[in-house]
C-alpha positions as CSV (number, residue, x, y, z in Angstrom):
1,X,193.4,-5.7,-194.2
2,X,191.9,-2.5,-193.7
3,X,192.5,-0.7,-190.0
4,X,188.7,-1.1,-188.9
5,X,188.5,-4.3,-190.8
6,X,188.2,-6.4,-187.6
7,X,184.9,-4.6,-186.2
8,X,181.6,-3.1,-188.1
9,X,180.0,-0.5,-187.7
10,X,176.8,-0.5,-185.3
11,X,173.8,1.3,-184.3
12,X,175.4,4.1,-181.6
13,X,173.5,4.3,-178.4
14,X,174.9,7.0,-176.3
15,X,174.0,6.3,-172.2
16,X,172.9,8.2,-169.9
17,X,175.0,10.3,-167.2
18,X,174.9,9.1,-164.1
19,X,176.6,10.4,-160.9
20,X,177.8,8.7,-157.4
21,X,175.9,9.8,-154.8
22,X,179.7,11.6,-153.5
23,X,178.8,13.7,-156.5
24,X,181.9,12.2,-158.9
25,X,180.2,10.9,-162.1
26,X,180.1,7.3,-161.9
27,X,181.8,6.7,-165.6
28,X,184.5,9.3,-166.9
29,X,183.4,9.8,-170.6
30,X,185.0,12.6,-172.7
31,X,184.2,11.7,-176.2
32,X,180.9,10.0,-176.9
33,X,180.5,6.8,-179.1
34,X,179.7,9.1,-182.0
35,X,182.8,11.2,-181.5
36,X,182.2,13.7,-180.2
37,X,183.4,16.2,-177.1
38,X,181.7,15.6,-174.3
39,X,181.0,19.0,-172.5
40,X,183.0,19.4,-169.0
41,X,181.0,19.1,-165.7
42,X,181.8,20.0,-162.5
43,X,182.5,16.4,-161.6
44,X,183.9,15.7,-164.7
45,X,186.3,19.5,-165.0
46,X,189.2,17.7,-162.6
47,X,190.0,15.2,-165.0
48,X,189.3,16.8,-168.0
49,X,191.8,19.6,-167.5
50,X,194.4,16.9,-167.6
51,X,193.7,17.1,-171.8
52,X,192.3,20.6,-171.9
53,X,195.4,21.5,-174.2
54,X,195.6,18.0,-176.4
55,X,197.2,19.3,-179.6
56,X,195.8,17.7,-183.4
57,X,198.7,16.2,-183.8
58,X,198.8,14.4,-180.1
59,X,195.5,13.3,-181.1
60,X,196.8,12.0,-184.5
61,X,199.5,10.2,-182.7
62,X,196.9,8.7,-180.0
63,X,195.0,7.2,-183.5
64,X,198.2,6.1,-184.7
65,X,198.9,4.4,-181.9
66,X,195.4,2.2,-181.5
67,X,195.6,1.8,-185.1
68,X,199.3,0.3,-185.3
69,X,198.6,-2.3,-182.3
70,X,195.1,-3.2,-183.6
71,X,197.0,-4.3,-186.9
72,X,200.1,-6.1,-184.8
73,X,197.6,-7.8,-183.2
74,X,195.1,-9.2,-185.4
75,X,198.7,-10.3,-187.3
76,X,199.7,-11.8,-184.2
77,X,196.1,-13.6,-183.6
78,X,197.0,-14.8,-188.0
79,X,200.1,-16.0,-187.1
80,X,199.0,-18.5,-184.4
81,X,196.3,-19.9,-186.5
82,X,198.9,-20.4,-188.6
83,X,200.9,-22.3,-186.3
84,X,203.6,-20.0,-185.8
85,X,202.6,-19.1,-182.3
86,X,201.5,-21.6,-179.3
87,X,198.9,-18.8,-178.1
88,X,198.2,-14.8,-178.0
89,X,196.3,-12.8,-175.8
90,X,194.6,-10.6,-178.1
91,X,193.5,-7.1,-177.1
92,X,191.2,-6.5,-179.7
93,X,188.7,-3.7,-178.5
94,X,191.1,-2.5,-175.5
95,X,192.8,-0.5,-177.3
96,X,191.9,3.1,-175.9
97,X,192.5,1.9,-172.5
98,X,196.0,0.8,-173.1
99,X,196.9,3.9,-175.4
100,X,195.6,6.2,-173.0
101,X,196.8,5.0,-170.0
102,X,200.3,4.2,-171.4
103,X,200.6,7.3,-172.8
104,X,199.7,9.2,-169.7
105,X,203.0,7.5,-168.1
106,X,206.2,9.2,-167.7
107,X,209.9,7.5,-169.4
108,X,210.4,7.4,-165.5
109,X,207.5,6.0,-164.1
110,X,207.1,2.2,-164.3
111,X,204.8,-0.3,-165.8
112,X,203.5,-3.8,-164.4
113,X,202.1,-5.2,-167.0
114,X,200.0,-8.6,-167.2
115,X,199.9,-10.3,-170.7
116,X,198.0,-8.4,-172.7
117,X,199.3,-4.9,-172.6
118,X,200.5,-5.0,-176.3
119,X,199.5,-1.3,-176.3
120,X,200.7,0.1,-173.2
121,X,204.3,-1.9,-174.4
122,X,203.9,0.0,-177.6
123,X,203.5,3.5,-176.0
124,X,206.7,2.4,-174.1
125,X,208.5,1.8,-176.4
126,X,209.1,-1.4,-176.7
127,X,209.4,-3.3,-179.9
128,X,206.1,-5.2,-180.8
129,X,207.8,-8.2,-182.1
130,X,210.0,-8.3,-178.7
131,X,205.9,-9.1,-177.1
132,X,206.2,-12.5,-179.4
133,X,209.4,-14.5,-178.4
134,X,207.4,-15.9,-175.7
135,X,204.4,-16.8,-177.4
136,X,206.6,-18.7,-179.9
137,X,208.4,-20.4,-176.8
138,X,211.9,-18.9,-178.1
139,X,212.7,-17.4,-174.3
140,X,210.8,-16.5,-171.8
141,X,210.2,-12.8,-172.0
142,X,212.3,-11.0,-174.9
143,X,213.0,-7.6,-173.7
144,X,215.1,-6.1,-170.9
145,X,212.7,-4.6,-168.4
146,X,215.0,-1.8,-167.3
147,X,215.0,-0.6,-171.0
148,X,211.8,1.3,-170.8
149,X,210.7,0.6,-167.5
150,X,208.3,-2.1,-168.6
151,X,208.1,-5.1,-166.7
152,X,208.2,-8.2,-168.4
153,X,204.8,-10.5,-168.9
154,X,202.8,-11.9,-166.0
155,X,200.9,-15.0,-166.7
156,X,200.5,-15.5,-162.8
157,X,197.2,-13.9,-162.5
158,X,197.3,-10.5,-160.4
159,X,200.9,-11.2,-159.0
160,X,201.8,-8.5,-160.6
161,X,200.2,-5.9,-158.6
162,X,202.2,-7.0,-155.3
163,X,205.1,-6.4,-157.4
164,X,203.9,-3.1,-158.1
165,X,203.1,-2.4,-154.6
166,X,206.8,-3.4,-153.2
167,X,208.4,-1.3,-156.4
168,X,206.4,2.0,-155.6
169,X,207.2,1.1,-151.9
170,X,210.2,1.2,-152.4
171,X,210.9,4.2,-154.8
172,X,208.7,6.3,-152.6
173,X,211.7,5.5,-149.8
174,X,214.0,6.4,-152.2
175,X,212.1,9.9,-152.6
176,X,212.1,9.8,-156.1
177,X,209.4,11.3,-158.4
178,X,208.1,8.9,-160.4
179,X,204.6,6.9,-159.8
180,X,204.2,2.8,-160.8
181,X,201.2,1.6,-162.8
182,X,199.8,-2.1,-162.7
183,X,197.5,-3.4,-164.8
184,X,195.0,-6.6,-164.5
185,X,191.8,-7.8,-165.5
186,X,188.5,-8.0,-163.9
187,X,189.0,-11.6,-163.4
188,X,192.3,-11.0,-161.6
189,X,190.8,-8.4,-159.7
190,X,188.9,-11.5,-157.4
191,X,192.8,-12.9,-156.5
192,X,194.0,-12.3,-153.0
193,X,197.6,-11.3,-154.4
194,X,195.0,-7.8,-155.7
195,X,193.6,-7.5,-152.1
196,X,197.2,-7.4,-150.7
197,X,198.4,-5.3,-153.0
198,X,195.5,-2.9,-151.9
199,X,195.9,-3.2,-148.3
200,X,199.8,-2.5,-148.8
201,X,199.2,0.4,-151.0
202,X,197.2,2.0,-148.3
203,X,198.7,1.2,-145.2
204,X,202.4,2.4,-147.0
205,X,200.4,5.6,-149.1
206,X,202.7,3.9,-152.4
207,X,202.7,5.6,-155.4
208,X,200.6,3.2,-157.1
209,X,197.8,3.2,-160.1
210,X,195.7,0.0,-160.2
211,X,194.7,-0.1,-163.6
212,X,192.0,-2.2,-164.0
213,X,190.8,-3.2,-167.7
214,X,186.8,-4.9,-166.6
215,X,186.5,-6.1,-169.9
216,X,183.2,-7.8,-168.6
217,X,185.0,-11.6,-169.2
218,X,187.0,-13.1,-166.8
219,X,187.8,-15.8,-169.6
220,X,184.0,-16.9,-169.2
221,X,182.9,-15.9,-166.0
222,X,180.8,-12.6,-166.5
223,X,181.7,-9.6,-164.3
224,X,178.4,-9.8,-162.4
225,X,179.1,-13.4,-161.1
226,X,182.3,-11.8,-159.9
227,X,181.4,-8.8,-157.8
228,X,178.2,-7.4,-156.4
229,X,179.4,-3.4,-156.8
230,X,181.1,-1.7,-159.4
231,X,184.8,-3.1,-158.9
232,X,185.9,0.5,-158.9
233,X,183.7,1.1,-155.5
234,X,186.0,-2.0,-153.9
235,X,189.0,0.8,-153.4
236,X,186.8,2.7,-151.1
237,X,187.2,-0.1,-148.1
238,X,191.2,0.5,-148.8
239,X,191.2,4.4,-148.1
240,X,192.3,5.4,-151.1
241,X,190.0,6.6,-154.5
242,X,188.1,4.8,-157.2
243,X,187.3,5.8,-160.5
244,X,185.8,4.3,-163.7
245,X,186.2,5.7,-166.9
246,X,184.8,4.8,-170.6
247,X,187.8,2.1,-171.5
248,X,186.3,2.9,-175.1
249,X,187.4,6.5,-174.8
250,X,191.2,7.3,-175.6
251,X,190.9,11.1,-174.5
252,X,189.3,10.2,-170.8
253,X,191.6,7.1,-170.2
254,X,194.6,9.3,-171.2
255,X,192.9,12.4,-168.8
256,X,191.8,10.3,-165.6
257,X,195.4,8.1,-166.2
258,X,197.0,11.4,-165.8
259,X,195.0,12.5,-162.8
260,X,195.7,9.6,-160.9
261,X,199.8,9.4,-162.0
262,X,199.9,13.3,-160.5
263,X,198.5,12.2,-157.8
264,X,200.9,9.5,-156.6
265,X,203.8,11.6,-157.4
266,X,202.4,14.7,-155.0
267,X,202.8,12.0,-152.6
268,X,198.8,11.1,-151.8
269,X,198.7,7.3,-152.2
270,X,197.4,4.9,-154.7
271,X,194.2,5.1,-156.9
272,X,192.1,2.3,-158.7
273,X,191.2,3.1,-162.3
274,X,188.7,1.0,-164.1
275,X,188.2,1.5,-167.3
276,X,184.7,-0.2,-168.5
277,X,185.5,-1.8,-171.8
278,X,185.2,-5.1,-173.8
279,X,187.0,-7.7,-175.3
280,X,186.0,-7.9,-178.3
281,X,187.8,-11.4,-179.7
282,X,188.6,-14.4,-177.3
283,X,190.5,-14.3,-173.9
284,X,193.2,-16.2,-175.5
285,X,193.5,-18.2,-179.2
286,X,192.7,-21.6,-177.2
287,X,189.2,-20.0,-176.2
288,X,186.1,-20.2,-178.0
289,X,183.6,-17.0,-176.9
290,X,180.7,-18.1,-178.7
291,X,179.9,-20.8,-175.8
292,X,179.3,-18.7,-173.4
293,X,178.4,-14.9,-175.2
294,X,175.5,-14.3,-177.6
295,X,176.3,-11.9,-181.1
296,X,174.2,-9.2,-179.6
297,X,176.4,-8.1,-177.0
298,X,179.6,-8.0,-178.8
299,X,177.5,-5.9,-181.3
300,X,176.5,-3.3,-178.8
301,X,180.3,-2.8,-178.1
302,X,181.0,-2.9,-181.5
303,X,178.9,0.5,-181.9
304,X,181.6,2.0,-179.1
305,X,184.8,1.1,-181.2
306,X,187.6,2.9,-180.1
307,X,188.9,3.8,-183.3
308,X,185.9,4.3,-185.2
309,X,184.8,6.8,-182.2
310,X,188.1,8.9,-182.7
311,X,188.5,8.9,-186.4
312,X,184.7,10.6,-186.6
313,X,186.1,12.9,-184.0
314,X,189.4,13.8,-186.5
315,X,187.4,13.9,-189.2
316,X,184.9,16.6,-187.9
317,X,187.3,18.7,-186.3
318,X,189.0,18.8,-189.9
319,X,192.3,17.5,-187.8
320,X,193.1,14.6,-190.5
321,X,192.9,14.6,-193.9
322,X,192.2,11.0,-196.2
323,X,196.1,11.7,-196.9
324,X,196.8,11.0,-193.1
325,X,195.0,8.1,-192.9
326,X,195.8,6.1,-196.7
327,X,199.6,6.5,-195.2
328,X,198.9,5.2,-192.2
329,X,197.1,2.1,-194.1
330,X,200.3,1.6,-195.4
331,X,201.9,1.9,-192.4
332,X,200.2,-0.6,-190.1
333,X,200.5,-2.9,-193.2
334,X,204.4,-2.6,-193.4
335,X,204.1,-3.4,-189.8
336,X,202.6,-6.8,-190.6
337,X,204.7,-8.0,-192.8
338,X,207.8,-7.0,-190.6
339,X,205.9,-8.6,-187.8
340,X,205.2,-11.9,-190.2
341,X,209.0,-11.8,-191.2
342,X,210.6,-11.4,-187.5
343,X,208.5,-14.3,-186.3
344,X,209.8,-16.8,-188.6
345,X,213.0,-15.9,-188.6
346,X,213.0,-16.3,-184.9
347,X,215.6,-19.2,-183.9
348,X,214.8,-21.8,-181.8
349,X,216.2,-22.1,-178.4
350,X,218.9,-24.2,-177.3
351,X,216.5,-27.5,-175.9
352,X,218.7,-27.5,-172.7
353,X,218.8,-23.9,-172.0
354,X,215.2,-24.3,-170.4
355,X,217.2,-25.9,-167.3
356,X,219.3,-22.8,-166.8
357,X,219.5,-20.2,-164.4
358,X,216.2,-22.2,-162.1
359,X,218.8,-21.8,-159.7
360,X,221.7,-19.5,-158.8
361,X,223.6,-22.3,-157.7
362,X,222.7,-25.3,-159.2
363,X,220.1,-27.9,-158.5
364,X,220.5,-31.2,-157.4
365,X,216.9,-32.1,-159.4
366,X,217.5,-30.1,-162.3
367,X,220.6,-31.6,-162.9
368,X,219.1,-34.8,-163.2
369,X,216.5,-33.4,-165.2
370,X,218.7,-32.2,-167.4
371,X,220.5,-35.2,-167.4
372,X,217.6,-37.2,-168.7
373,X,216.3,-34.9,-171.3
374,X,220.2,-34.6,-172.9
375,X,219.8,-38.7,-172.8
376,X,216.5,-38.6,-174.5
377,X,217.7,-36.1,-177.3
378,X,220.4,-38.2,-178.1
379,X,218.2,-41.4,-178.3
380,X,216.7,-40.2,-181.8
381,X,218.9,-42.2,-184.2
382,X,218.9,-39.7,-186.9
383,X,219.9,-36.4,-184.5
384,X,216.8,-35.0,-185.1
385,X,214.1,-34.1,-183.0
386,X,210.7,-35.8,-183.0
């Protein structure tokens, strides 16, 4: 499996620059669909400074890193079709947003993530096949969130951004300089847990980034059956600045991510990013896109592919050479098979360990619960379970 193996190539189409009538452009775009560097503005010269000094090898390392979680997860999207997972949230076509954004974080700062931040886990160092236990119903997170300040999964939809809220809340009693990130989808974006969060951030100036990833499905509810104004417009009615940036480039996500990290530290509140991209694949394994999306449009997006859009830009700067990327190949395919192997060695939980630690002190309910599942195991004549 090749590293660009999982999209084609398209006919680019580069759009037009538009601006907000504040004067801020109304999307961030630093490197064009056909890879190349976009020219700073005025409006655009605060945010591009934050990358004004990227180095060829940080820029290698920001291809590595889409590259290596592309291939983790289309093995991760194998492996449930195989059985070997109950479900995966792939992230297929996200991943400049997540590299970019993750990378733009601090070993202090901390990360809210939802449950498909496989690339914002990676850029913080978590193992990838830590992200899996879960999905294979072995525990119920599989990493220690104080580790690399990265919280575990949220399959509550947008819960995780009051969490967020109350963390940078409270670290900005404690005087501390470090900033909290949250991510969610556009979908999540129409909960009332996100309004709260808002309000909160405001009212308390937390040191808060909201960063949204509108990848135009909310499972399959389009974005424009969801809001009537660009969703990063809503933080205007909160007090506090919006911006959208290409989710497609890795060099503005990285830049306005930065932007709006400084800002929280220096104390001036909470910013919403949205970063405009698409999913490429389905919202989960259990979801079937071609019911509700026609070819056409996933090929448009196709012709902004993340990786395809910075490897041109490598490759005409002279900053990688065919050496750099035939290793890497090999790289993201040793990463596979450790991926493949981890999984199914993975053990199987204890079948009454689910019942443990609901509550601190025990359970009345659960103990009978408990109760009847042990009775039920031990019902099988043979030991085993069916």
């Amino acid at each position: 499996m090749t590293v660009e193996s999982t999209v084609t190539r398209g006919p680019r189409k580069r759009a037009a620059a538009k601006k907000t009538p504040g004067g801020q452009p109304d999307l961030v775009q630093l490197l064009t669909p056909e890879g190349k560097r976009v020219r700073p503005t005025k409006a655009l010269a605060e945010y591009a400074a934050f990358v004004e000094d990227i180095t060829p090898e940080e820029l290698r390392g920001l291809y590595r890193d889409m590259v290596l979680t592309r291939r983790f997860d289309a093995e991760a999207t194998s492996l449930q079709r195989q059985g070997e997972l109950g479900l995966w949230a792939s992230l297929l076509g996200q991943e400049a947003a997540q590299i970019g954004s993750g990378r733009a974080t601090r070993p202090d700062d901390y990360v809210f993530p939802t449950y498909r931040e496989h690339g914002v886990a990676w850029t913080r160092g978590v193992d990838p096949t830590l992200l899996l236990g879960m999905f294979r119903g072995v525990n119920n997170g599989g990493w220690d969130p104080t580790t690399n300040n990265f919280h575990l999964y949220t399959i509550v939809i947008g819960s995780q951004t009051l969490h967020a809220t109350g963390y940078a809340m409270g670290i900005a009693k404690d005087g501390a300089d470090s900033a909290v990130i949250a991510y969610f989808g556009d979908g999540a974006s129409s909960q009332g847990d996100v309004a709260e969060s808002f309000t909160f951030s405001a009212v308390y100036n937390a040191p808060v980034v909201f960063f949204c990833q509108n990848n135009q499905w909310a499972i399959s509810e389009p974005t424009e059956k969801q809001t009537r104004v660009p969703l990063y417009q809503r933080a205007r009615g909160y007090g506090f600045p919006g911006v959208r940036v290409d989710g497609n480039d890795v060099l503005a996500c990285l830049a306005v991510t930065r932007w709006a990290l400084e800002r929280a530290r220096r104390g001036e509140g909470p910013t919403l990013v949205e970063a405009f991209t698409y999913r490429m694949g389905a919202h989960t394994t259990s979801d079937d896109p071609t019911r509700y999306r026609h070819d056409d449009e996933r090929a448009a997006w196709e012709a902004k592919d993340p990786i395809i859009r910075l490897r041109a830009y490598l490759e005409a700067q002279s900053h990688a050479d065919e050496a750099f990327f035939a290793e890497l190949e090999a790289e993201s395919e040793a990463l596979g098979k450790r991926v493949r192997e981890v999984v199914r060695a993975m053990p199987d939980p204890e079948h009454l360990a689910i019942f443990d630690n609901v509550y601190a002190d025990g359970h009345a309910l659960v103990d009978e619960e408990r109760a009847q599942f042990a009775a039920y195991q031990a019902s099988f004549a043979d030991g085993e379970d069916k």
